[in-house]
N, C-alpha and C positions, 0 to 999 in steps of 0.2 A: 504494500500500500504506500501511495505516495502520503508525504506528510505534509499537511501543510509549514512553513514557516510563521511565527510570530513576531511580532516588534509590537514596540509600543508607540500607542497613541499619545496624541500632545492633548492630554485634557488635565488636571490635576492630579498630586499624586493619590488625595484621598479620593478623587471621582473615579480614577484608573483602577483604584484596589479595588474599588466600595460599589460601582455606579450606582449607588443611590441618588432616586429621584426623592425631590422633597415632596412631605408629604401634602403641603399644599397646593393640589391638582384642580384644583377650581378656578377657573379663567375668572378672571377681572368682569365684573359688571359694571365700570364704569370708568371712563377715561380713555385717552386714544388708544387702539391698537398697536402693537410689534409687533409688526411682520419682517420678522428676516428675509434676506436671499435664499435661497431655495437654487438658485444656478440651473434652473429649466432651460434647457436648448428650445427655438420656434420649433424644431420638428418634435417635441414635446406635446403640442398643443393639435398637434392632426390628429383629426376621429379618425377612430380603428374600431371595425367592425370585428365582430367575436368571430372567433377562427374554429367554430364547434365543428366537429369529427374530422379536424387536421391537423389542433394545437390549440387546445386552450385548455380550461382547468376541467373541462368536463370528460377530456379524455385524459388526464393522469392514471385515475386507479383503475379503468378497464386496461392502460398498457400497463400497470402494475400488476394486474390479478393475473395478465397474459403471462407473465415472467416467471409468476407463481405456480402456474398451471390452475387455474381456476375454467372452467368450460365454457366456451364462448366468449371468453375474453378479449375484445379486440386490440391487439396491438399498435394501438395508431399513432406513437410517439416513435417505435423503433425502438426499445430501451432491450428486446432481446440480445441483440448485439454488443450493447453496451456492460447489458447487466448477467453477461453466461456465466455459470456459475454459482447463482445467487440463489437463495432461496428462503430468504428475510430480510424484508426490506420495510424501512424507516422512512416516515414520511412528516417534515417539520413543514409547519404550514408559519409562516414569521407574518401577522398583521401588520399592513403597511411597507413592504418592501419591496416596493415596486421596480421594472428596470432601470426605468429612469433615477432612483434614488441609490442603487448602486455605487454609480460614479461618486456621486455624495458621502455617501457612505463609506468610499473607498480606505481613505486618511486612518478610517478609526477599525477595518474590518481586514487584516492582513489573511484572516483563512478562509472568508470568503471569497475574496480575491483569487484566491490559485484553484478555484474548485473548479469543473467542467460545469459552461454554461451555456442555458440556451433561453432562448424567451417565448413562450405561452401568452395568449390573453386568455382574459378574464373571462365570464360571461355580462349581461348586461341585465342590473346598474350594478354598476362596479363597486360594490359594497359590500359589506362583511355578511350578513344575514347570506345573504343570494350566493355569493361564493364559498363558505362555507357549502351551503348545502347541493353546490352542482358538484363540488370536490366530493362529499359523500356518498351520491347520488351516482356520478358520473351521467348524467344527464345534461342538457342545460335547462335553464330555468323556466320555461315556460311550461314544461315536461312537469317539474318540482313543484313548481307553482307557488314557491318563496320567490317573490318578485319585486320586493325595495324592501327598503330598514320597516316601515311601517305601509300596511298596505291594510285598506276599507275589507270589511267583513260583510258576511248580506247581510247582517241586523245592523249595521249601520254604525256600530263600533269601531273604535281604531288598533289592528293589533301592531302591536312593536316587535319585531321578530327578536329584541334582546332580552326583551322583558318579559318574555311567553313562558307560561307553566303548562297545565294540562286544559285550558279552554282557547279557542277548539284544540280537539284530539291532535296531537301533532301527525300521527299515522293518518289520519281523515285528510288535514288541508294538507300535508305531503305523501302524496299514496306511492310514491312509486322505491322499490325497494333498496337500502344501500348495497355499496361495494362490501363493507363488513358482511354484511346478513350474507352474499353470496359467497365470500371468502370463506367464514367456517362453514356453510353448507360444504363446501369443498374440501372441511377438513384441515382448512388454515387458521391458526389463531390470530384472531383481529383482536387486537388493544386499542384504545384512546386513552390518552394525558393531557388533562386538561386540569384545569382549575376547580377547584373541590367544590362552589358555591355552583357550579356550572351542571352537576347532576343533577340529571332527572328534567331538565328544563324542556321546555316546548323546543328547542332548536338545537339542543344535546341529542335529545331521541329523535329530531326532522333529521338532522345530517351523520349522525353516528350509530343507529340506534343497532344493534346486531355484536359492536363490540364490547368487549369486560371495560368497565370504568378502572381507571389510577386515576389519582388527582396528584398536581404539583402545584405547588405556590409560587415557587423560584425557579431561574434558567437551571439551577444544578441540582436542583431537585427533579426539575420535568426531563434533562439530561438521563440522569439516574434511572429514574422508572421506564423512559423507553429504552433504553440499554438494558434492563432487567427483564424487560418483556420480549425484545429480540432473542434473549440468549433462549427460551425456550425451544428454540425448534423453529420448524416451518409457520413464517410466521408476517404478518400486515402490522403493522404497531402505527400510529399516527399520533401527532403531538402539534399544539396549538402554543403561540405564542404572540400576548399581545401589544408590549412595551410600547415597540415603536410607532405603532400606528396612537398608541395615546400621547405619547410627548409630542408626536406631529400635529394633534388636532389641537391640543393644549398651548402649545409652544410656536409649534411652526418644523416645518423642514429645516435643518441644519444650521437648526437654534443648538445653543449648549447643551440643552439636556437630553433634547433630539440625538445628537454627536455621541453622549452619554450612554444611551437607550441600544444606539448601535452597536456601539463598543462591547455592550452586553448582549446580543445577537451574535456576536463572534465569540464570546465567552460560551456560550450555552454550543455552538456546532463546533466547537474546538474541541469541548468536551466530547460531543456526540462520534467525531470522524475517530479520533483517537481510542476511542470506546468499544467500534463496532468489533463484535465478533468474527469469527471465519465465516466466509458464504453469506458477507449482509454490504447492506448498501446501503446511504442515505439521498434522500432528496429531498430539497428547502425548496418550497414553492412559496409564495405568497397571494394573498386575496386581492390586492389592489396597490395601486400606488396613491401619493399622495399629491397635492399642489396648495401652496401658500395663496390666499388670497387678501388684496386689500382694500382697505375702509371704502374707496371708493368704486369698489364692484359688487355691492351687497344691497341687492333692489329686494327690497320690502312690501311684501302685500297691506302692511300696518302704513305705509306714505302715502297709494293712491288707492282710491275706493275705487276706482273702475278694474281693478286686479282681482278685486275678492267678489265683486257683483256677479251673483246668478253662484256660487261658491257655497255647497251645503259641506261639503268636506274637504279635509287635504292631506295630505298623506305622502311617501317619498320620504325624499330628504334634501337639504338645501341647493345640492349640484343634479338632483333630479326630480323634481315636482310633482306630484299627480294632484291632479285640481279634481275632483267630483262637482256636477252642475246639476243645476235644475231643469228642467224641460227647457227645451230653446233660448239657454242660454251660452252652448257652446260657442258658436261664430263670435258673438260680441266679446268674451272676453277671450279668444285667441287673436281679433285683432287690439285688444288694448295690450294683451303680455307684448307682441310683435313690436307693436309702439313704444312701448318703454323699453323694453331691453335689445331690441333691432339685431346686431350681429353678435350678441352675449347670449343669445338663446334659439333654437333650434323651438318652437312651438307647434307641437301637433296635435291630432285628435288619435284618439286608442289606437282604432283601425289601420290609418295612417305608419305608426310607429310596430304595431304589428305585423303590418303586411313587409317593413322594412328587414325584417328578418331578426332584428335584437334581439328577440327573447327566444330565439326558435321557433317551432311549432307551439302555438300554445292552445289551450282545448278548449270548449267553451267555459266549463266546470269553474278555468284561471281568468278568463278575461277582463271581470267587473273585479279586479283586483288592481288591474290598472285606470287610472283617470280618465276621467273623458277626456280631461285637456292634460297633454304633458309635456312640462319644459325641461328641454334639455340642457343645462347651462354648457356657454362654451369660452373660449377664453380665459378669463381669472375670475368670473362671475360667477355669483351664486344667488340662486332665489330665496328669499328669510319669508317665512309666515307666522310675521308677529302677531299676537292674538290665538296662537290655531298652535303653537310649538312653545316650550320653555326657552324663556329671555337666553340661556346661555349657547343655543343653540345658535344664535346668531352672534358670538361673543368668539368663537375658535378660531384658530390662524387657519391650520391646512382642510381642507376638504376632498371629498371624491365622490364616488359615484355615476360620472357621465364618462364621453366617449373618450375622453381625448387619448392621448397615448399615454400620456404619464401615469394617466387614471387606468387604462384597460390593460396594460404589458405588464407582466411578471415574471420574475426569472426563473427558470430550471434549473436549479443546482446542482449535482450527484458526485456524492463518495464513494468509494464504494474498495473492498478489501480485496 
């Protein structure tokens, strides 16, 4: 096995031993924003269309389970080739670690740097909920039918895919079965490491549900227990990790603590590549990437009332909208969003954005999950629905969700012994 090399990063020495973040994670309610640099290239900001059944996160674990020997599994990444010999393999899923933040990330990340890489998109909206569950799934999301952070119910409620228990059933609004569930039918041991607070949840059992629960709290800890789960044998082990993508929304892209959070993403697969057993592999994928946005690209349904008119509900999330309307209210307010936000927004009707292919196939059982109206933010802008979302919602540096590259590309990483 190659190893990778380590150096150190220029961040303090007690950040470097420690990276601790502090524990006051609650964005500012008042006063101007800090938005750092972020060093996004223009070719950053091009929509990218979801690359489903030729590279994106919906085919990970079908070319995983293929390597496994799992039946029907299709190999559509190539990893047989890569991965002969294997037959346990580790899958770190790093929140926020998008292609584009790589480069960013570089200064503070020396083992991920020497790993073999490739890039994957997302599916579509590039958000955590949704990609988790096409990664479990191997489906995309229209399939899944987890289709934003928070998406309208038929009783007219709003569910938040982070904060979901058991109403609804999680096996009801995501019927279709995971890679876990068909891994041990196979005979393979599937694990998840995830965070302990995280059992049992509506979106634990939508994207995992088929594998043995560990929980970890820390990077050497969630290290630890898939390393412990690999060494059993023939085996799928999967592990979540959320650091970065919270110091990015909190802080910003390659803010300090941001820098910090990273530095700790290379502590946790330093541990993991060095760890692996005989016959295992590892692979670091990510859900999305991230973009700093500021003060003055943050258009508000709370500034003009011809945004919210004809508006019984809303739902999404700030870089992807879903508006819900009243009877013949659609047209009027897709020409007042067009009006206000002109080339920062992409504004369709459902069908429109369906027929575009985003979400895949999607069936009718998922449709009225998405909005009548929905804006696509594009550029460094995002949509706030003050009145309709929590004040701090509109208070965060980085954001995701829509097409752009930075938001939709993620990397493939693979170790392997």
């Amino acid at each position: 096995m190659s190893v990778p090399r380590r150096t150190a990063a220029s961040l303090s020495e007690e950040e470097a031993l420690t990276g601790r973040i502090p524990p006051d994670t609650q964005p500012a309610m008042s006063g101007p924003l800090v938005v750092p640099e972020d060093r996004l290239p223009d070719a950053a900001f091009v929509p990218v269309p979801p690359a489903y059944g030729k590279g994106s996160l919906a085919d990970v674990l079908p070319s995983v389970s293929a390597v496994l020997g799992v039946p029907d599994a299709a190999d559509t990444l190539g990893l047989r080739e890569q991965l002969d010999g294997v037959d346990r393999i580790a899958v770190l899923l790093v929140d926020g670690l998008g292609a584009h933040q790589l480069p960013v990330a570089a200064p503070y990340t020396p083992v991920l740097n020497e790993l073999a890489s490739r890039t994957l998109t997302t599916g579509f909206p590039s958000t955590t909920p949704v990609s988790l569950v096409t990664v479990g799934t191997g489906v995309p999301p229209g399939a899944h039918g987890v289709l934003g952070f928070t998406t309208l119910r038929p009783d007219g409620r709003l569910l938040n895919h982070v904060h979901w228990n058991d109403d609804p059933d999680p096996a009801a609004w995501q019927p279709m079965p995971t890679r876990f569930e068909l891994a041990e039918a196979a005979g393979i041991t599937a694990t998840q490491v995830v965070r302990p607070e995280f059992e049992g949840s509506g979106l634990t059992v939508a994207a995992y549900r088929g594998a043995a629960f560990r929980s970890a709290t820390e990077g050497a800890e969630l290290a630890d227990q898939m390393l412990e789960a690999l060494a059993a044998g023939r085996s799928l082990v999967y592990g979540y990790h959320a650091d970065l993508d919270k110091t990015g929304h909190l802080y910003g892209v390659d803010s300090r603590y941001w820098r910090m959070a990273a530095q700790g993403v290379d502590r946790l697969v330093d541990r993991l590549v060095h760890g692996l057993p005989p016959r295992s592999a590892l692979l670091v994928i990510a859900d999305h990437g991230q973009l700093n946005v500021p003060a003055s690209a943050r258009y508000d349904m709370a500034d003009d009332p011809a945004l919210s008119d004809g508006v019984v509900a809303v739902a999404g999330e700030p870089r992807v909208r879903y508006l819900h309307t009243a009877p013949a209210a659609t047209p009027d307010l897709i020409a007042a969003w067009k009006s206000v936000m002109g080339d920062d927004a992409w504004v369709m009707t459902r069908d429109e954005i369906i027929d575009g292919g985003w979400f895949g196939p999607v069936p009718a059982a998922h449709r009225s999950r998405i909005g009548d109206v929905v804006i696509v933010c594009q550029n460094r802008a995002v949509a706030l629905a003050g009145g309709w979302e929590p004040p701090p919602v509109g208070r965060l540096i980085a954001y995701h969700g829509s097409v752009t590259a930075t938001e939709m590309t993620v990397p493939l990483l693979i170790a392997r012994t």
